[in-house]
C-alpha positions as semicolon CSV with decimal commas, in nm:
position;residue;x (nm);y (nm);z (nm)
1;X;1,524;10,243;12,483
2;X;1,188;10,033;12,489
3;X;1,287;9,664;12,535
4;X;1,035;9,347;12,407
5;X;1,181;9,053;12,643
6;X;0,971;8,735;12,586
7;X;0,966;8,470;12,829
8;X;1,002;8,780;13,101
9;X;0,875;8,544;13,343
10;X;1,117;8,299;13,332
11;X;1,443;8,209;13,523
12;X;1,683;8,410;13,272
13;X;1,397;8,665;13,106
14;X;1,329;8,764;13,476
15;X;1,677;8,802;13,587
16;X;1,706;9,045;13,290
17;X;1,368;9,220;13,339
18;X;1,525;9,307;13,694
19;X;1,799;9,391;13,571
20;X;1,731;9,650;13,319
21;X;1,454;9,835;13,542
22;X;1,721;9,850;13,851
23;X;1,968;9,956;13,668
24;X;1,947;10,111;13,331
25;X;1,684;10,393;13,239
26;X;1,529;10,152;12,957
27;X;1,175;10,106;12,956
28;X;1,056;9,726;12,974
29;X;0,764;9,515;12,800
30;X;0,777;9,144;12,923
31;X;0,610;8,898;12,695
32;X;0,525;8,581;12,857
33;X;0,209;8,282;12,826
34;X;0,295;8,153;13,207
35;X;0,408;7,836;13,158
36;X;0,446;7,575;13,405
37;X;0,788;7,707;13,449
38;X;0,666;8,097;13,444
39;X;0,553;8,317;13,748
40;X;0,511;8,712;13,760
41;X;0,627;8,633;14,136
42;X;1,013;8,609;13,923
43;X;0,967;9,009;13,875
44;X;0,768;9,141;14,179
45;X;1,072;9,352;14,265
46;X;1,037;9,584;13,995
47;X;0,680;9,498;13,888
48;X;0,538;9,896;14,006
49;X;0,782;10,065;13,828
50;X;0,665;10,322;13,575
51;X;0,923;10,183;13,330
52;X;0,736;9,818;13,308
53;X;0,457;9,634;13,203
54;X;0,343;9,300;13,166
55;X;0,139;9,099;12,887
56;X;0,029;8,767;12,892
57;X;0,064;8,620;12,553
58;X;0,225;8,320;12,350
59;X;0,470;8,366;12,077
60;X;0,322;8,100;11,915
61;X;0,034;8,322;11,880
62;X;0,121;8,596;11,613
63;X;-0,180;8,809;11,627
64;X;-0,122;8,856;12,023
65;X;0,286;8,913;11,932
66;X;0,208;9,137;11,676
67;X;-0,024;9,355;11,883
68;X;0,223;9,355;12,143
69;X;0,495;9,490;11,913
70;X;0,284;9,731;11,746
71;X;0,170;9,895;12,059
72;X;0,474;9,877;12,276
73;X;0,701;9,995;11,935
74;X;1,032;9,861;12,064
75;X;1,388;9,937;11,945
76;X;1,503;9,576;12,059
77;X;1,327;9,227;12,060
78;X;1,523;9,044;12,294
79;X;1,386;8,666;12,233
80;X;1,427;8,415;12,561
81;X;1,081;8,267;12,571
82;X;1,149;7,910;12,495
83;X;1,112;7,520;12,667
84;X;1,424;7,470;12,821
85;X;1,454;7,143;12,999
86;X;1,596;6,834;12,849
87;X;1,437;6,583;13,056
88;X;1,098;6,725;12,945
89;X;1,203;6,738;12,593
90;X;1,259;6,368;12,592
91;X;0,934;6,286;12,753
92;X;0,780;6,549;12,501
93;X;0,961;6,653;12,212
94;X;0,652;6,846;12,032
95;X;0,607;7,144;12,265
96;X;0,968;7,226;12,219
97;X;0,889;7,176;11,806
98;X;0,637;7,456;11,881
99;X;0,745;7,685;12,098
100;X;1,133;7,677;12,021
101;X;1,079;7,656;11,604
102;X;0,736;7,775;11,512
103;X;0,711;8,031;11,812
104;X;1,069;8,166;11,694
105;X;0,944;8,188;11,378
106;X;0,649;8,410;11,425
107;X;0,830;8,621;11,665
108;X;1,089;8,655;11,351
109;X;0,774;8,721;11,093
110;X;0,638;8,950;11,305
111;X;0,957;9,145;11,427
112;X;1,050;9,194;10,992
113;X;0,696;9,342;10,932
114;X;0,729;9,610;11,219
115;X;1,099;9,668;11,136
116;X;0,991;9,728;10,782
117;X;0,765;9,989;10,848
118;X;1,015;10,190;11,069
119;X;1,148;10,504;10,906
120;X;1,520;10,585;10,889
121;X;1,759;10,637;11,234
122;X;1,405;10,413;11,376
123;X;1,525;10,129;11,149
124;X;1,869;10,118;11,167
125;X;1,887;10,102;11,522
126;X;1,644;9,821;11,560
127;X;1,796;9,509;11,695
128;X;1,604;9,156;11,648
129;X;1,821;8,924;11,987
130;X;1,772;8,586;12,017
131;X;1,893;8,357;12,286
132;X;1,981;8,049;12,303
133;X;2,271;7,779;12,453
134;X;2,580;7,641;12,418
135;X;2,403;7,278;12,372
136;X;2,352;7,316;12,025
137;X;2,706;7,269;11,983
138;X;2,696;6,878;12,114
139;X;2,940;6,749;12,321
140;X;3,303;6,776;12,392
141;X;3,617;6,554;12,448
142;X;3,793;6,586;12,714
143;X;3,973;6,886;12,569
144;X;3,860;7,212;12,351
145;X;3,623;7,473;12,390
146;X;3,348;7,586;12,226
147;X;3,359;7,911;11,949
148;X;3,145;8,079;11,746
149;X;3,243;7,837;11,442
150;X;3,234;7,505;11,664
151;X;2,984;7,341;11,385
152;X;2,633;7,264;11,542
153;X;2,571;6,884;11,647
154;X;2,262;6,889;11,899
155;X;2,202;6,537;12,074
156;X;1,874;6,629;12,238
157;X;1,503;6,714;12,127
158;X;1,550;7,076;12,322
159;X;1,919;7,173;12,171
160;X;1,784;7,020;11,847
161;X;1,494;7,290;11,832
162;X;1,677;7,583;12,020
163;X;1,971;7,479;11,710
164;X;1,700;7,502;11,419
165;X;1,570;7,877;11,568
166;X;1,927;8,016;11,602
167;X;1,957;7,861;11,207
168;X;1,601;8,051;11,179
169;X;1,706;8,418;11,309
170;X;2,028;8,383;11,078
171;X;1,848;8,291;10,794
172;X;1,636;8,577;10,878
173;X;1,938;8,794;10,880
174;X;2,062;8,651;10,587
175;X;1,758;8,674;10,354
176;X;1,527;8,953;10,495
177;X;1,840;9,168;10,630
178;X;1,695;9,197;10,945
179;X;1,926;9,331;11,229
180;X;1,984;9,025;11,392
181;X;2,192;8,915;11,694
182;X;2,235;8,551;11,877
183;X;2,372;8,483;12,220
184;X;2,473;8,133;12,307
185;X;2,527;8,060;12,687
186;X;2,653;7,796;12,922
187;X;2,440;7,634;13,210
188;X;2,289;7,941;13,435
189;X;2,236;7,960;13,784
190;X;2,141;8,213;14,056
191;X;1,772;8,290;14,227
192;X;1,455;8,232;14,090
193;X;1,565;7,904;13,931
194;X;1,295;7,658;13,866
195;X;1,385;7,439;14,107
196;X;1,392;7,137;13,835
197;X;1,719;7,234;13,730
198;X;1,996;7,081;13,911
199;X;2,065;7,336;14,161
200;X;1,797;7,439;14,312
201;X;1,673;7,067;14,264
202;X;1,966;6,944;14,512
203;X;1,884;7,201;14,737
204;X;1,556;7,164;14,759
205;X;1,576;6,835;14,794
206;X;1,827;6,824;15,072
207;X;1,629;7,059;15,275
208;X;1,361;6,773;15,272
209;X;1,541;6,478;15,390
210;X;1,502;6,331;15,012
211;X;1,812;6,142;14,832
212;X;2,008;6,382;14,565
213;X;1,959;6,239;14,276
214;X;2,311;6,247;14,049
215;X;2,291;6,092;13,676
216;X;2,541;5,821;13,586
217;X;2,898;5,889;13,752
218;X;2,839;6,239;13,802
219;X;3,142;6,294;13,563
220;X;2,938;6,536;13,321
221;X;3,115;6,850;13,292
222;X;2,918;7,173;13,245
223;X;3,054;7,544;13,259
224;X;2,841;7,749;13,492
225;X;2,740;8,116;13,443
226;X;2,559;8,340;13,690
227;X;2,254;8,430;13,600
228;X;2,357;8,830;13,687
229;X;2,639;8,806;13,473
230;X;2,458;8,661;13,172
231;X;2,214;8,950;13,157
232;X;2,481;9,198;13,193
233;X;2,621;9,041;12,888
234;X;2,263;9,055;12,717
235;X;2,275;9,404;12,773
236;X;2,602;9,456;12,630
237;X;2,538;9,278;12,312
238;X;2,228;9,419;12,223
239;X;2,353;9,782;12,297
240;X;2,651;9,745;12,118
241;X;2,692;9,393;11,933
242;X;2,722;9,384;11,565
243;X;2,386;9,277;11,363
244;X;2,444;8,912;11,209
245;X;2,714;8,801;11,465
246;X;2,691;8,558;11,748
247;X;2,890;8,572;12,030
248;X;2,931;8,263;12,286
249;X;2,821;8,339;12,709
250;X;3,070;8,146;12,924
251;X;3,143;8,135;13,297
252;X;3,492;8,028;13,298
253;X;3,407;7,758;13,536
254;X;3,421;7,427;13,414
255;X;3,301;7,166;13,726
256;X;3,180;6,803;13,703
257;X;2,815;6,754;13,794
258;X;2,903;6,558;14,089
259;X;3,105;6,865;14,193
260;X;2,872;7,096;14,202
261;X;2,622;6,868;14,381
262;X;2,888;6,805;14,673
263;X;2,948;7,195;14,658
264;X;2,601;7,275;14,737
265;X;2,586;7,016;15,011
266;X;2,874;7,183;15,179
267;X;2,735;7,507;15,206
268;X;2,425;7,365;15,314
269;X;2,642;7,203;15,622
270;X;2,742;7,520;15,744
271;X;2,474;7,748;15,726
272;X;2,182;7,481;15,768
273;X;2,344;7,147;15,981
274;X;2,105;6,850;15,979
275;X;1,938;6,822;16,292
276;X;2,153;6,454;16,283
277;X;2,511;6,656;16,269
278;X;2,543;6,457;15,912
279;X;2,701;6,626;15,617
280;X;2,395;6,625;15,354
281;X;2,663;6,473;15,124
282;X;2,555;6,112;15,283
283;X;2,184;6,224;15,083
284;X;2,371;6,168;14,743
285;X;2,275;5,881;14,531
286;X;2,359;5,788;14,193
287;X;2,091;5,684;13,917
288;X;2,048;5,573;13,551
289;X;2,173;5,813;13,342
290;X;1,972;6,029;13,070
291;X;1,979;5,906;12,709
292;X;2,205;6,120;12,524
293;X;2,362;6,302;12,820
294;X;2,627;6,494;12,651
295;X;2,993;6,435;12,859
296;X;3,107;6,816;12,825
297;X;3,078;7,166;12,769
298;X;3,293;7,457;12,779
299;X;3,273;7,789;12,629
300;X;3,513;8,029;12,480
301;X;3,424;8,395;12,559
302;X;3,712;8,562;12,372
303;X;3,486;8,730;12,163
304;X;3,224;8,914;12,353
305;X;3,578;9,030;12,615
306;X;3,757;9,157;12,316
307;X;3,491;9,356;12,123
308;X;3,266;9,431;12,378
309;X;3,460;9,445;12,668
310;X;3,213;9,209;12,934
311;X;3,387;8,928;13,109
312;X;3,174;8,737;13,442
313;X;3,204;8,881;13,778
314;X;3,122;8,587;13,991
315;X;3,340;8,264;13,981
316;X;3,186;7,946;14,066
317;X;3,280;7,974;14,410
318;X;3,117;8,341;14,516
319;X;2,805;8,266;14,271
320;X;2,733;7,946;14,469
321;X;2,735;8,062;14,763
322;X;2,492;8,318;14,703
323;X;2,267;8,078;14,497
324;X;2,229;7,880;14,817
325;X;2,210;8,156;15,078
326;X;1,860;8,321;14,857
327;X;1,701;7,975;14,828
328;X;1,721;7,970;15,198
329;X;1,608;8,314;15,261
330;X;1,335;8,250;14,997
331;X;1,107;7,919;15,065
332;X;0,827;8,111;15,005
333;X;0,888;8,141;14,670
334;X;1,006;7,800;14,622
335;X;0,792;7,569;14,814
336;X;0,447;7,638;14,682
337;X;0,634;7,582;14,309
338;X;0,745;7,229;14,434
339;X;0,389;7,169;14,569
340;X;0,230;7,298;14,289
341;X;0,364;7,186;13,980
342;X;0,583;6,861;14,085
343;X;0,916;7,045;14,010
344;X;1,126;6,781;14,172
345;X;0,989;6,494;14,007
346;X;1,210;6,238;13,750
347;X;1,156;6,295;13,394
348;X;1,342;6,218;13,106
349;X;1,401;5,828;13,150
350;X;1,259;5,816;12,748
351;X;1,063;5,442;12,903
């Protein structure tokens, strides 16, 4: 099939961009502006195969999307382009406005007037896949999970707009009839991770002799999903998920923030020691908190196992480990990014 992935160049659009040249026969058009948080250097791996191409473009831009679409004539839209990071959307809530509402929307406007047009088998088997995170669902107690009917409750400028574009693409489904689908994930990790994110932003600060930064107590809980595992499950659902459902993208590994944090600092210990013989754990620091910070998320995945048959490969443990080891092998990817565009600098206080 010929796949539209927008925001190709990011950390999950890239990871699924990789996946789907190396290993499915699907041809690939990646969509992307090039954002601060967007390099082509994310899908150099596959970038001469005859199976993918690359446009520069914004979806908030829907003469260039509409092109795009008419000329590439896909038989899925999947739909990650977005701003993702909720420190920068509470330094600067109206980018996410655009990009995450308005940019959904004309990818959404767009996507109906090319599916109309499509004759018969063409149109049925058109599939309009939209992206998005378990955050819109707010924040848990100590106890629960989060389902597909888990009511939405976002408590942050970015899960407000990526909440109001999954509401979008089901009213879209709802009104139009437009073969929708919507994915809803929990935190990712793996390579190519801008290195703001709190991964790669404890190891890349370790390596440098800089204090880890960990918000409030540490005690936030998150559930963390590979980043190869998520796409596999993007694959799955748009090959074989049924139009107007959602279905939730967990890891099955629940950890506290300051868990992870000490995690990464042990692997660090063995396979790079501080020239001191320290443990980088004695880098850790704690520091105001971010407004909002939702205590906990956890998502139930019972749905996508049972009717589509994809469960994660990698637990916490294995994923980590090889999260760490690339970043290592792979400073030259990293460190001109942290030069470059101040990845590793505070945002989000809301001053």
């Amino acid at each position: 099939m010929r796949i539209f992935v927008t925001g190709g160049a990011g950390f999950i659009g890239s990871a699924l961009v990789r996946h789907l040249i190396e290993n499915t026969s699907h041809e690939v058009l990646n969509f992307d502006k090039l954002t601060y948080a967007g390099t082509l250097s994310t899908v150099e791996p596959v970038a001469n195969s005859n199976r993918y191409r690359f446009v520069q473009g914004d979806i908030c831009d829907a003469d260039a999307v509409g092109a795009a679409i008419a000329e590439f004539k896909p038989q899925i839209i999947t739909h990650l382009a977005a701003e993702s990071h909720v420190d920068r959307s509470i330094d600067g809530p109206g980018a996410f406005v655009q990009t995450n509402l308005v940019g959904t929307y004309n990818m959404l406007a767009e996507a109906r007037s090319y599916w109309a047009a499509l004759d018969g088998e063409a149109r049925q088997a058109f599939r309009f896949h939209h992206i998005s995170t378990d955050e819109v669902y707010g924040s848990l107690g100590d106890d629960g999970f989060f389902t597909e009917n888990t009511p939405y409750d976002p408590r942050s400028p970015y899960s407000a707009s990526k909440a109001g574009s999954d509401h979008l693409v089901s009213a879209w489904g709802h009104t139009y009839g437009l073969p929708v689908l919507i994915t809803n994930c929990s935190n990712n990790y793996g390579p190519y991770h801008f290195p703001e994110k709190l991964i790669p932003l404890m190891i890349v600060k370790a390596l440098a002799g800089a204090d880890l930064p960990v918000y409030g107590k540490g005690d936030q809980v998150r559930d963390w999903l590979y980043v190869e595992d998520h796409v596999r499950a993007l694959q799955v659902v748009f090959e074989n998920g049924m139009p107007g459902r959602t279905y939730n993208v967990g890891g099955n590994n629940e950890k506290q923030n300051i868990e992870v944090v000490t995690t990464v600092c042990a692997i660090l210990d063995r396979f790079m020691p501080r020239d001191d013989g320290k443990s980088y754990i004695e880098q850790i620091t704690y520091v105001a908190d971010r407004p909002g910070h939702d205590k906990r998320y956890a998502i139930d995945a019972t749905r996508i196992k049972s009717e589509l048959g994809w469960e994660p490969r990698e637990t916490f443990e294995t994923g980590i480990e090889k999260t760490v080891r690339w970043y290592l092998e792979h400073k030259n990817w990293w460190q001109p990014i942290v030069a470059e565009r101040q990845a590793d600098r505070r945002r989000g206080l809301a001053a």
